[in-house]
C-alpha positions in Angstrom: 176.8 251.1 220.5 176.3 251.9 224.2 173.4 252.5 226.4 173.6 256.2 225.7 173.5 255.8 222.1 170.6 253.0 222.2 168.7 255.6 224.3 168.7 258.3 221.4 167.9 255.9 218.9 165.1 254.6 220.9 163.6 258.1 221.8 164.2 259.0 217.8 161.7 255.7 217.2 159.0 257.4 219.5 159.3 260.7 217.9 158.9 259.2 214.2 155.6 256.8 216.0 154.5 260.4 217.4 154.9 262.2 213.6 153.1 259.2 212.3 150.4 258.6 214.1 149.9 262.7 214.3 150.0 262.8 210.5 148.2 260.3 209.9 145.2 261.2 211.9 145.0 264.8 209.9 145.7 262.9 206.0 142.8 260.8 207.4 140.3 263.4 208.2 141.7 265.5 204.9 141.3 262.2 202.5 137.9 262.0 203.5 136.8 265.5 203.6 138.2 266.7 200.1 137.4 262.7 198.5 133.5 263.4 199.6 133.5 266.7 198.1 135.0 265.5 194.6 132.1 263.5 194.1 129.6 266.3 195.2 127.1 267.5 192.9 127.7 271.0 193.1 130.8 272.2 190.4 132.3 275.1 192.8 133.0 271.7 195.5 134.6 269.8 193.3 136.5 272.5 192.1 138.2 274.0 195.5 138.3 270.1 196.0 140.2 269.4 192.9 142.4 272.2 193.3 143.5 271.6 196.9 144.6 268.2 195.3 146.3 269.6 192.6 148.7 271.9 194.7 149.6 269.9 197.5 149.7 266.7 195.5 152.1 268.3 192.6 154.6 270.1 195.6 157.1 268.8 197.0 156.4 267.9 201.0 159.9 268.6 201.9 159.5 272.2 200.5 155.7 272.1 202.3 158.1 271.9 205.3 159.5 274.7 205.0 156.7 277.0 204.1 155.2 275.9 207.7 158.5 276.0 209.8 160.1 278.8 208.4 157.9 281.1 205.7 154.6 281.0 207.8 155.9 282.6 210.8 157.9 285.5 208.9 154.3 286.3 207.4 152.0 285.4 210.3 154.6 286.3 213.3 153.7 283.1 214.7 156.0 280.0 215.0 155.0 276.1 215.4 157.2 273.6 217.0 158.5 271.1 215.2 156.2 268.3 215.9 153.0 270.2 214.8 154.8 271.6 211.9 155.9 268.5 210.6 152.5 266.7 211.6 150.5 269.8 209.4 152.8 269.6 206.0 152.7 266.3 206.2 148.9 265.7 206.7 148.0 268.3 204.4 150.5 266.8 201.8 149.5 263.3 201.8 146.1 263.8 202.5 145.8 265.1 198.7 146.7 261.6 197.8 144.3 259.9 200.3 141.6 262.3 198.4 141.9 260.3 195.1 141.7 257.3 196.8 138.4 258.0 198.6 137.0 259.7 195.5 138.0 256.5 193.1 136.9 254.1 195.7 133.2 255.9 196.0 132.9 256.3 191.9 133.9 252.9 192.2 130.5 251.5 194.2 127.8 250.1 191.5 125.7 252.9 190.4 122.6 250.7 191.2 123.5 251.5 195.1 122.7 254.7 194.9 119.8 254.3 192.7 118.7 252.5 195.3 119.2 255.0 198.2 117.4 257.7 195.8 114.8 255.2 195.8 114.4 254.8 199.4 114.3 258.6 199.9 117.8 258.7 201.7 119.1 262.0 201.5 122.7 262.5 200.2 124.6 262.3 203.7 122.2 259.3 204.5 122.6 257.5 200.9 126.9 258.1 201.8 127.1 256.9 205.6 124.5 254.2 205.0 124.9 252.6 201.6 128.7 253.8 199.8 130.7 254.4 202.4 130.7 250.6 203.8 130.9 249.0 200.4 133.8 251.8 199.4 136.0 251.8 202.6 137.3 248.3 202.9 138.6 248.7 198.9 140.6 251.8 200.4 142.4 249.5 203.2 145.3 248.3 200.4 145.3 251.8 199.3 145.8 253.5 202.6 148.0 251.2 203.7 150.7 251.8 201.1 149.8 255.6 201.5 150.5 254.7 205.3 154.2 252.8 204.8 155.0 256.0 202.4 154.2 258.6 205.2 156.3 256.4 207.4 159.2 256.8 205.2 158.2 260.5 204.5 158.6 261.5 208.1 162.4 261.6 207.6 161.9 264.9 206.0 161.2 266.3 209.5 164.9 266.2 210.7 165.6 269.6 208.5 163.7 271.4 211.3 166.0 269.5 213.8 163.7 267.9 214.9 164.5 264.6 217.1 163.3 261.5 214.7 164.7 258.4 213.7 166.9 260.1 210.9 168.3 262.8 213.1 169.1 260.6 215.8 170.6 257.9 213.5 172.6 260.7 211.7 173.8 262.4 215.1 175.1 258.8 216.5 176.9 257.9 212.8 179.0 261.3 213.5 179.7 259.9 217.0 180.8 256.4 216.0 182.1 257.2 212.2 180.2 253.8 211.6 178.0 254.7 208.2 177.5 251.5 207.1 176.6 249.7 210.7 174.1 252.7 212.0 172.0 253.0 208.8 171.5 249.6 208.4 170.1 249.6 211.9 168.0 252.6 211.2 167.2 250.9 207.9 165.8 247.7 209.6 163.8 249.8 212.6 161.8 251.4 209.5 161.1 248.0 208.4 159.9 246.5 211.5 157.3 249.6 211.8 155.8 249.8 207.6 156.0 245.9 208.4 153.8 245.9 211.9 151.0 248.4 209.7 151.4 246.3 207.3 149.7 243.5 209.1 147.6 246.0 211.3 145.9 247.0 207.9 145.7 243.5 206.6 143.8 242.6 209.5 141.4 245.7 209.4 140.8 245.0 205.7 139.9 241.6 206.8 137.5 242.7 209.4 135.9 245.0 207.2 135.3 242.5 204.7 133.6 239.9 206.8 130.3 241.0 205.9 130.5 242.1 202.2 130.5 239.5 199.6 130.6 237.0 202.2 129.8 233.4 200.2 127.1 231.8 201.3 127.2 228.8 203.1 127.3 225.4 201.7 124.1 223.7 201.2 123.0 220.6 204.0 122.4 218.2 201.7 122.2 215.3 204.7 118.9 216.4 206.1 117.1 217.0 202.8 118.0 213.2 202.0 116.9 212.0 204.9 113.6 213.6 204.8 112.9 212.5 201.1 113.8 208.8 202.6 111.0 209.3 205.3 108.6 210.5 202.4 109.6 207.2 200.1 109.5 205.2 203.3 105.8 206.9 204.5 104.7 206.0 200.6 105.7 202.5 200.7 103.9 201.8 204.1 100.7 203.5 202.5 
């Protein structure tokens, strides 16, 4: 391929990075909002909770697309760009998967932890920032991060709108060259090399996060203790 060509592969890459990392931050924020409330106490939480998970997570996020891009402003009289379009379909859509991962990672903690924070007076919020929340996040990191790698791939859906990704731009230099084969394959390895740097990115977090809980203690010094019941035999003997 030439420069040119290299160029509007290389500024697709940046777009899909943009989408992703846009996207992600909103799933984030949604996953956690709507997993809280499906633990809540009160029915009427868990219920708007379980039914935003319900709908986005049984629709399709390409047709989630098009209700943003192109329904939305025909009723509202309003249009997004592409960028925030795509970024709000797709946050909204995956974040309804996040939401069962937060909730099953929270049911998850041992019930005696939150015995224990009702014990100690914590009040909800307190007995979830202090006590689940830290043992429960670190079991999403495996979780997330194949939720992450799927987003990755999901941001394809974005070059209906026309939008300059990875796709588009791989799609608009295979009708330059007539090269299927060759471009897709690069595109093909350019996704891998991104799911494959979060990959280790979340593998690293998860191991950071970890450090703490269910850490195995350390072995036990068993050199000291010997030599101090020597000095005791030794101390006897003199005696």
């Amino acid at each position: 391929m030439t420069s040119g060509l290299w160029e509007l592969v290389l500024k697709g890459v940046w777009v899909t990075v943009q989408l992703l990392f846009l996207s992600a931050l909103v799933a984030g924020a949604v996953s956690f909002a709507v997993g809280v409330a499906r633990t809540s106490r009160r029915w009427i939480v868990r219920f708007l909770a379980g039914f935003y998970t319900e709908v986005f997570r049984g629709t399709s996020a390409l047709i989630m697309i098009f209700w943003v891009y192109f329904v939305l402003p025909l009723a509202f009289g309003w249009q997004l760009v592409p960028m925030w379009a795509g970024t709000l379909a797709l946050g909204l859509t995956y974040g309804a998967y996040g939401s069962e991962i937060v909730r099953g990672a929270l049911n998850a903690v041992d019930p005696a932890q939150r015995e224990g924070g009702v014990a100690l007076s914590f009040t909800p919020w307190q007995r979830m920032r202090l006590i689940l929340l830290p043992q429960a996040v670190p079991e999403m990191i495996p979780s997330f991060c194949n939720l992450l790698v799927e987003l990755l791939k999901g941001t394809a859906l974005v070059s209906i709108m026309g939008m300059g990704d990875l796709a588009f731009s791989g799609n608009l230099v295979r009708l330059a060259l007539q090269q299927s084969a060759e471009i897709y394959a690069y595109v093909l390895l350019i996704y891998f090399a991104i799911a494959f740097v979060i990959t280790r990115l979340m593998r690293a977090l998860e191991r950071r996060l970890k450090a703490g809980i269910g850490k195995a203690p350390e072995p036990a010094r068993t050199t000291p203790r010997r030599a101090e019941a020597t000095g005791v035999g030794a101390t006897g003997g003199a005696a």
